[in-house]
matplotlib code that plots the C-alpha trace (Angstrom):
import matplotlib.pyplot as plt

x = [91.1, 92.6, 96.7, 97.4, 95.2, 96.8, 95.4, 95.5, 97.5, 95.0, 92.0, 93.7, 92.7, 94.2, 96.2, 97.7, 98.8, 100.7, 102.3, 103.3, 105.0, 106.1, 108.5, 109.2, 110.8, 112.8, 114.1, 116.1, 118.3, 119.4, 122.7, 123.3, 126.7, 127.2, 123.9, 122.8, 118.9, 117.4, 114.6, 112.0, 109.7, 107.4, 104.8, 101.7, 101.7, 97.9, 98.6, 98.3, 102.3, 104.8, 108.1, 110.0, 113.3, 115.8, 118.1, 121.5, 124.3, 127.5, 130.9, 129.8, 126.1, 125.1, 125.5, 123.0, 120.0, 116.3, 114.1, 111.6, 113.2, 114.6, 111.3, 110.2, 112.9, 113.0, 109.4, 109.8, 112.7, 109.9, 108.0, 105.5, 104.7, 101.0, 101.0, 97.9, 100.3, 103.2, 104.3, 107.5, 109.1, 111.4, 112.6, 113.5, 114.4, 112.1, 109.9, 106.6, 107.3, 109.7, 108.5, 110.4, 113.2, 112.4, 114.1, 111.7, 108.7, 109.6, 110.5, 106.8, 105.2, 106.5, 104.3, 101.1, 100.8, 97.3, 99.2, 98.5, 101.5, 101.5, 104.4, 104.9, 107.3, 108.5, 105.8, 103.5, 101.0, 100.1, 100.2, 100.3, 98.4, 98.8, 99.0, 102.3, 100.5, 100.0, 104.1, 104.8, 102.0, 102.3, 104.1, 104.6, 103.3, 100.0, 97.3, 94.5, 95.7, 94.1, 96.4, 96.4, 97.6]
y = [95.1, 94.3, 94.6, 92.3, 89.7, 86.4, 86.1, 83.9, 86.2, 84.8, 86.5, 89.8, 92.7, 92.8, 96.1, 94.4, 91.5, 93.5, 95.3, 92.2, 90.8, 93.8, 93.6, 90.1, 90.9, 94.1, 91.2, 89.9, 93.1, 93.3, 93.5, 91.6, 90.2, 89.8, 88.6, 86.7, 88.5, 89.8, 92.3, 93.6, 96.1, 98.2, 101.7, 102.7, 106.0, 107.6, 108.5, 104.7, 104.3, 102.2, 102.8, 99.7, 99.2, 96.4, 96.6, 97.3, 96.2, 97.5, 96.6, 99.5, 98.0, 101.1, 102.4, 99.8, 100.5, 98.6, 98.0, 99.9, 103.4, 102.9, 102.3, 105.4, 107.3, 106.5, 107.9, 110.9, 112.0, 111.6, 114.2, 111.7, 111.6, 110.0, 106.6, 104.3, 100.8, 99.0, 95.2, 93.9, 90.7, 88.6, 84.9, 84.9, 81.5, 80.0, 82.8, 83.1, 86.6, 89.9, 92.6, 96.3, 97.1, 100.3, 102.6, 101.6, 101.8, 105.2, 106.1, 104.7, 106.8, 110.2, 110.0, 107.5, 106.2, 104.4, 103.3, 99.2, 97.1, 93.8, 91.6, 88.2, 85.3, 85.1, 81.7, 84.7, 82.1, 83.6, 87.5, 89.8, 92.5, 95.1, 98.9, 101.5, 102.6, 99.2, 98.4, 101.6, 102.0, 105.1, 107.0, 111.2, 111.8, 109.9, 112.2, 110.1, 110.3, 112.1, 114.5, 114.0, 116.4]
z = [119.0, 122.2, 123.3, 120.4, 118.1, 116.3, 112.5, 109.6, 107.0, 104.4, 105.7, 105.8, 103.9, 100.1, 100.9, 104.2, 102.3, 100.2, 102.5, 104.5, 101.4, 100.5, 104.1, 103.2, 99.9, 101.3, 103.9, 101.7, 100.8, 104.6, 106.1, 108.7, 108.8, 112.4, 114.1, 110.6, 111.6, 108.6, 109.3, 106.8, 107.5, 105.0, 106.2, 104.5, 103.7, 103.1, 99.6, 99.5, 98.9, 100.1, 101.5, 102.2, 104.9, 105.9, 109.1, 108.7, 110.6, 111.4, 113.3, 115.6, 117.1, 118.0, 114.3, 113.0, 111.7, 112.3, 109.5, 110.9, 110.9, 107.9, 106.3, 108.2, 107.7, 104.0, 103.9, 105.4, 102.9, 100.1, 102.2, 103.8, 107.3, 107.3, 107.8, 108.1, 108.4, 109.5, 108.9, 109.6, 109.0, 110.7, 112.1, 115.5, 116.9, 119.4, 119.2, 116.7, 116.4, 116.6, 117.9, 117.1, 119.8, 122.1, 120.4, 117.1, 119.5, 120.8, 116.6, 115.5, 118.3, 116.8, 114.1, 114.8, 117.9, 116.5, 113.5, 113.1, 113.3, 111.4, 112.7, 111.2, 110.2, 106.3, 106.1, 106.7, 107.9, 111.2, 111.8, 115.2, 114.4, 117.3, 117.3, 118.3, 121.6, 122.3, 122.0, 123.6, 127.2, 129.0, 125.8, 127.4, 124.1, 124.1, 123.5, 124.7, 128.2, 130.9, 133.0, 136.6, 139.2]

ax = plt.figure().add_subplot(projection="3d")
ax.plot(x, y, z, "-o")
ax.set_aspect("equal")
plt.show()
């Protein structure tokens, strides 16, 4: 796989499916009063669990939360830290898909930078399928990077 691959959500692996709809479903518990953007997002764990996040607003933008850490987040206060998946879900106008903010990107590479991000819309018809390194190039914590003097 290259920076990033388009692909029918129907020939998708049974386990990614589920994931994917799992994030749609979680969409729909978001809070988002002030930008109207709901955000779903589910992880993979390797025990072959799911932990499931929305984004959550606040008055105070900088309080808010992103799907994506929550999910994480929310994962890692069960005691998991092993992830082998990502999807997130979202409707951005004009756009065919969201990709996590910066601060998500830098949150994903803590824990996976190889970890396969799904991004999609909630038609879930077409998928992005991309990886954290990918969102995140020349990461100081990438392992698979050659020092240079």
């Amino acid at each position: 796989m290259g920076i990033w691959e388009i692909i029918d959500f129907a020939s998708l692996d049974g386990e990614i499916q589920e994931l994917i709809k799992e994030s749609a479903a979680v969409r729909e518990n978001a809070y988002s009063p002030y930008s109207k953007f709901k955000v779903g997002a589910a992880v993979r764990c390797v025990d072959g669990s799911i932990s499931r996040g929305c984004n959550v607003e606040n008055a105070s933008y900088p309080a808010g939360v992103c799907a994506e850490v929550t999910a994480i987040a929310r994962a890692v206060s069960e005691g998991k830290r092993k992830f082998t998946a990502l999807a997130v879900v979202a409707d951005q106008e004009n756009t065919s898909f969201t990709t996590p903010c910066g601060v998500c990107r830098q949150f994903m590479s803590e824990f996976d930078e190889n970890m396969p991000i799904y991004l999609t819309r909630s038609d879930m018809k077409k998928v992005l399928r991309t990886k954290v390194n990918e969102l995140l190039p020349l990461s100081p914590f990438r392992t698979n990077d050659t020092e240079t003097s």
